[in-house]
C-alpha positions as CSV (number, residue, x, y, z in Angstrom):
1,X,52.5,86.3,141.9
2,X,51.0,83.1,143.6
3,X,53.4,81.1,145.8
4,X,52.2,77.6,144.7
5,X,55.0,75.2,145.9
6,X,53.5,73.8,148.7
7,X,50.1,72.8,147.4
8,X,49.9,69.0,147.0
9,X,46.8,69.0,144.8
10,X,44.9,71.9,142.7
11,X,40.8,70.7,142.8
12,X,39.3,73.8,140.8
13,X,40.7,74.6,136.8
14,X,39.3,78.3,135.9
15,X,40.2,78.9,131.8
16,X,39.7,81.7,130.1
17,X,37.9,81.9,126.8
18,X,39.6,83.6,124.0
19,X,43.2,83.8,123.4
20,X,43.5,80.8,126.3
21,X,41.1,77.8,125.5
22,X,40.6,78.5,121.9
23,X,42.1,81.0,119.5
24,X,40.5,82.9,116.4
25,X,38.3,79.8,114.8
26,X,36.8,79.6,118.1
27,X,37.2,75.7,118.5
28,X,37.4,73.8,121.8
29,X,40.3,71.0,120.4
30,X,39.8,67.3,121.0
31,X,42.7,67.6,123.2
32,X,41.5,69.9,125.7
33,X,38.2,68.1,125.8
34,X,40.1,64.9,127.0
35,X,42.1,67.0,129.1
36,X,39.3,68.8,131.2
37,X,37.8,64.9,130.8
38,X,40.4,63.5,133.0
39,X,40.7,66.4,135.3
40,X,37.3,65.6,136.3
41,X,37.6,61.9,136.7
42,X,40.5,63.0,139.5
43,X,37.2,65.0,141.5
44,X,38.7,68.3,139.9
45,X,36.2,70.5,139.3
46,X,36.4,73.0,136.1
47,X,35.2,76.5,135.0
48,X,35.1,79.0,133.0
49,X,35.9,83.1,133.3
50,X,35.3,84.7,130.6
51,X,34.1,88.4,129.3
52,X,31.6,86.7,126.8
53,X,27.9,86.8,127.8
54,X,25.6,84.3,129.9
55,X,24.6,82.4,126.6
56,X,28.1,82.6,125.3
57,X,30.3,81.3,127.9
58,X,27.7,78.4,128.3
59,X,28.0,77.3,124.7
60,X,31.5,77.0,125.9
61,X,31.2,75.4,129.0
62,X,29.0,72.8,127.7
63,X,31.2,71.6,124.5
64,X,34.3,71.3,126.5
65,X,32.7,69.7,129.6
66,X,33.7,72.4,131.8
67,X,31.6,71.5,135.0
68,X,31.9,74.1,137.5
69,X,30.0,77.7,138.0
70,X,31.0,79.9,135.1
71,X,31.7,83.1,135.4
72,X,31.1,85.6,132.7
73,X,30.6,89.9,131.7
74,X,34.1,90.0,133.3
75,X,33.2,88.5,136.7
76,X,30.1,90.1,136.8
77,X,28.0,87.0,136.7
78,X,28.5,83.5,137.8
79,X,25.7,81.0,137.1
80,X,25.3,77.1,136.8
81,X,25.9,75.8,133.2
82,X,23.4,73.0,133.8
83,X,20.6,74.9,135.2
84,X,21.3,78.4,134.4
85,X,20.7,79.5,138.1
86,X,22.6,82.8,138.6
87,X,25.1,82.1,141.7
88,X,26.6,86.0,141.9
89,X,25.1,89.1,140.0
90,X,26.7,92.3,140.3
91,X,24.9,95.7,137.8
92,X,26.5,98.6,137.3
93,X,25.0,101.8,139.5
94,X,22.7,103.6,137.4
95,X,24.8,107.0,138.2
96,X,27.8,105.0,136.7
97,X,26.0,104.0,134.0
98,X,24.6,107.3,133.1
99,X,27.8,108.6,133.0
100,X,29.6,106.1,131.1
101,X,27.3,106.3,128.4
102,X,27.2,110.5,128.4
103,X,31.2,109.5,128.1
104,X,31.1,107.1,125.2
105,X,28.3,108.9,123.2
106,X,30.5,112.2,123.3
107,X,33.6,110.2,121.5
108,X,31.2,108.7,119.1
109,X,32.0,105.1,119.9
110,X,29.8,102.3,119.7
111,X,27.6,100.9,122.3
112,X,26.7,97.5,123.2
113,X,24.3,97.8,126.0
114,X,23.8,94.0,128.0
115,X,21.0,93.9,130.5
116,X,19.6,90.7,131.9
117,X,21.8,88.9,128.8
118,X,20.0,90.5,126.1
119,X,22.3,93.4,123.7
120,X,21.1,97.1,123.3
121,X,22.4,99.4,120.9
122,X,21.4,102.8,119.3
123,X,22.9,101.9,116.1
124,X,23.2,98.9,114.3
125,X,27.2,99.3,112.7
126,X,29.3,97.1,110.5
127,X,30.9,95.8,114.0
128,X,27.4,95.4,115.7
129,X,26.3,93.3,112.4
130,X,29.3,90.8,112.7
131,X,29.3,90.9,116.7
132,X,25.3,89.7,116.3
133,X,26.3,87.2,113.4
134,X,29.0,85.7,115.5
135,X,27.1,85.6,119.0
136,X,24.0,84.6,117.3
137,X,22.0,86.8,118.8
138,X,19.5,89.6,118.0
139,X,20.3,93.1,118.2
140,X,17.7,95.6,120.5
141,X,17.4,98.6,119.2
142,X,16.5,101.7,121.2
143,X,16.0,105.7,121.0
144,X,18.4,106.3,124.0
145,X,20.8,104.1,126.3
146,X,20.2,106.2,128.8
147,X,16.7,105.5,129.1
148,X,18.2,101.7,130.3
149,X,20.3,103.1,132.6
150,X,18.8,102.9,135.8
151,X,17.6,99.1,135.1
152,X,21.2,97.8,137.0
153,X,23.1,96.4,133.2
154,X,25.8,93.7,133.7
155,X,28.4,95.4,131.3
156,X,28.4,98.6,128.8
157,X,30.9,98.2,126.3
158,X,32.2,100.8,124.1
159,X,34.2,99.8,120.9
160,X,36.3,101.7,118.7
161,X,40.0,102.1,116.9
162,X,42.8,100.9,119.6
163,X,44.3,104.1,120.0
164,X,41.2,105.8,120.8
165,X,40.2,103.5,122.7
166,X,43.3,103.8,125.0
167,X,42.5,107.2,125.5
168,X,38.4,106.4,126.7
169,X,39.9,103.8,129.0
170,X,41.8,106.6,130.8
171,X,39.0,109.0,130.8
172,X,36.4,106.1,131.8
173,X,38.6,105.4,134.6
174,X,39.4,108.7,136.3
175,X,35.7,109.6,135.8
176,X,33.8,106.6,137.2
177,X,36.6,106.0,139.8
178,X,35.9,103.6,142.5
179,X,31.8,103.5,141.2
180,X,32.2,101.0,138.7
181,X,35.3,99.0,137.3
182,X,37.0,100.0,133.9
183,X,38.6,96.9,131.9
184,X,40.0,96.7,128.5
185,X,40.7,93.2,127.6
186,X,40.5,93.8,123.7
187,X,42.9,96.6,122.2
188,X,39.5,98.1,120.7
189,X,37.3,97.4,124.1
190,X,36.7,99.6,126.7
191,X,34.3,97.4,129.1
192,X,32.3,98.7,132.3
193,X,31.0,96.8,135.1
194,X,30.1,97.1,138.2
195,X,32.7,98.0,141.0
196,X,32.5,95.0,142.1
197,X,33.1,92.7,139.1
198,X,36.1,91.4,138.3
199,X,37.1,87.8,137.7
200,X,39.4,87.4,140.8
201,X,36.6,88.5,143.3
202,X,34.0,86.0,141.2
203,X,36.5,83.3,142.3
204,X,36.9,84.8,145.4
205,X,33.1,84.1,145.6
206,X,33.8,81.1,144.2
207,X,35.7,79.7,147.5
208,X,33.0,79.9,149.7
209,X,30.3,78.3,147.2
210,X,33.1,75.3,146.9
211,X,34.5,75.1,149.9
212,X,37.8,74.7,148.5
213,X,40.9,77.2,149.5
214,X,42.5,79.9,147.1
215,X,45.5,77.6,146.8
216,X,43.7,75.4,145.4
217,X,42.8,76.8,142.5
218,X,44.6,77.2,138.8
219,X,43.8,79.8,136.8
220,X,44.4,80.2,133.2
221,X,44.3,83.3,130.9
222,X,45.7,86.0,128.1
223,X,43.9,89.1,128.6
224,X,44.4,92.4,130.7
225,X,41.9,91.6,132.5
226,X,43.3,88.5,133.2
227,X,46.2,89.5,135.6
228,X,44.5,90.0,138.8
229,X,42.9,86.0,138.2
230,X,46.3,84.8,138.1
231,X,47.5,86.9,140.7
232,X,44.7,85.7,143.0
233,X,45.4,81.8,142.1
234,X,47.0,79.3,144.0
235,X,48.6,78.9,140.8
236,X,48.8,81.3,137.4
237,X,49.2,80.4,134.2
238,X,49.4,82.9,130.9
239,X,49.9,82.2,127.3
240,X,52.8,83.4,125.6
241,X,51.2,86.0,124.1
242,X,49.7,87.3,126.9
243,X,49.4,91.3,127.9
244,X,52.8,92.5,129.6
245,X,50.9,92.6,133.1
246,X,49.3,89.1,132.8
247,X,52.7,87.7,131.6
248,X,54.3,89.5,134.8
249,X,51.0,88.4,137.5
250,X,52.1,84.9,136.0
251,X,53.6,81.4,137.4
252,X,53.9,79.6,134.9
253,X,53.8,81.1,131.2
254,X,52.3,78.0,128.7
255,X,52.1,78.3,124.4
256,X,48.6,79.5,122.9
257,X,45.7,77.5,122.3
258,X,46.3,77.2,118.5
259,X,49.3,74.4,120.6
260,X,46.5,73.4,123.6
261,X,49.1,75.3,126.0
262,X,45.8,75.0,128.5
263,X,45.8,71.2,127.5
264,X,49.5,70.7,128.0
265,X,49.6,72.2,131.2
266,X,46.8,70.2,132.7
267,X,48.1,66.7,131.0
268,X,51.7,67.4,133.1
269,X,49.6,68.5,136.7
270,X,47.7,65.2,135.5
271,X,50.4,62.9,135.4
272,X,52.6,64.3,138.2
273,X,49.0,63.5,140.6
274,X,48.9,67.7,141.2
275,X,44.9,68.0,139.9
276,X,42.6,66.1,142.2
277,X,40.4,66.3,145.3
């Protein structure tokens, strides 16, 4: 858990996407817009982290006036919203990949395939159909996955019934090991990336690009995937209903987005003079 007593001022606000900054209608609220408003009249600068795609997490970024780099495919990716300039790109090993899909074919899960921000699949299911419609995107459909592999994708996803999917996580993890990195924000989600993805290390990247200290910066989030960010963070802030382990890698624990907790929690670091450069 971050120690975050002694910082005066927080100048960088990283949210989360879904289940922190908006809930299942997928609206940014008029209060959080004002809210990421003010924090950026103070200097403050403000991102996103998300495990949504490029295109996705900027449709974000852009209608609530996030600012800052955003990071996306589960810190795999960091580019500007304004010019779309990739900052930090990190594909999966084609060995990793190859295997992971040989893995995820053999349990009959579905694929989504994302290279260079564009969706692959074998198949187009029921899921695939309403993923596509809600995305608004087009589907690519190919013989083979594994004919991609060796082109360096940002994230394979494989989605399928919770408990089974607890059980791929498992597998995926003791075979890829230290190659790639195995994260399972969604209880029907089994997401690989590369080894070195993850959201903490994007926002360790993050620091240098700034030039603003770890201390410095509030992270907000729901997800597995989620803990190590607020770990990492000068100061780390779940929603209620977070996992167990983000709840416990937690500061500060604030109510969902269907109550802006991500609003709330920046109005009060607003008007105690803690957000700022």
């Amino acid at each position: 858990m971050a120690i975050n007593e002694i910082v005066s001022k927080y100048s960088v606000i990283v949210m989360d996407v879904d289940g922190t900054m908006v809930g299942p209608d997928f609206t940014v609220s008029a209060r959080l817009r004002r809210a990421v408003r003010s924090a950026r009249d103070t200097g403050a600068i403000v991102s996103i982290a998300t495990g949504r795609m490029m295109r996705s997490a900027r449709r974000f970024a852009m209608d609530s006036g996030a600012d800052g780099p955003v990071i996306c495919y589960q810190g795999a990716l960091t580019f500007s919203a304004q010019t779309r300039d990739v900052l930090r790109h990190e594909r999966i090993s084609p060995d990793a990949a190859g295997d992971a899909l040989r893995l995820f074919k053999s349990t009959g899960a579905h694929v989504n395939f994302y290279l260079d921000d564009e969706v692959y699949v074998e198949a187009v299911t029921p899921w695939a159909e309403r993923y596509a419609s809600r995305m608004e995107l087009q589907l690519n459909i190919v013989p083979s996955l594994l004919d991609l592999a060796g082109r360096g994708p940002t994230l394979i996803l494989a989605v399928d019934e919770t408990e089974r999917t607890e059980t791929l996580v498992i597998s995926a993890t003791r075979l890829l090991a230290d190659r790639a990195r195995v994260t399972h924000s969604l209880a029907h989600f089994c997401e690989v990336g590369s080894h070195n993805a993850g959201k903490e290390r994007a926002l360790d990247h993050l620091t240098g690009i700034l030039d603003i200290p770890q201390e410095r910066f509030i992270a907000f989030g729901d997800g597995k995937g989620d803990a190590d960010m607020l770990q990492w963070a000068g100061l780390g802030v779940a929603m209620k209903d977070s996992h167990p382990e983000t709840l416990a890698a937690a500061d500060r624990i604030a109510p969902g987005p269907e109550e802006d907790g991500v609003a709330q929690i920046m109005e009060e670091l607003l008007q105690q003079g803690r957000i700022g450069r």
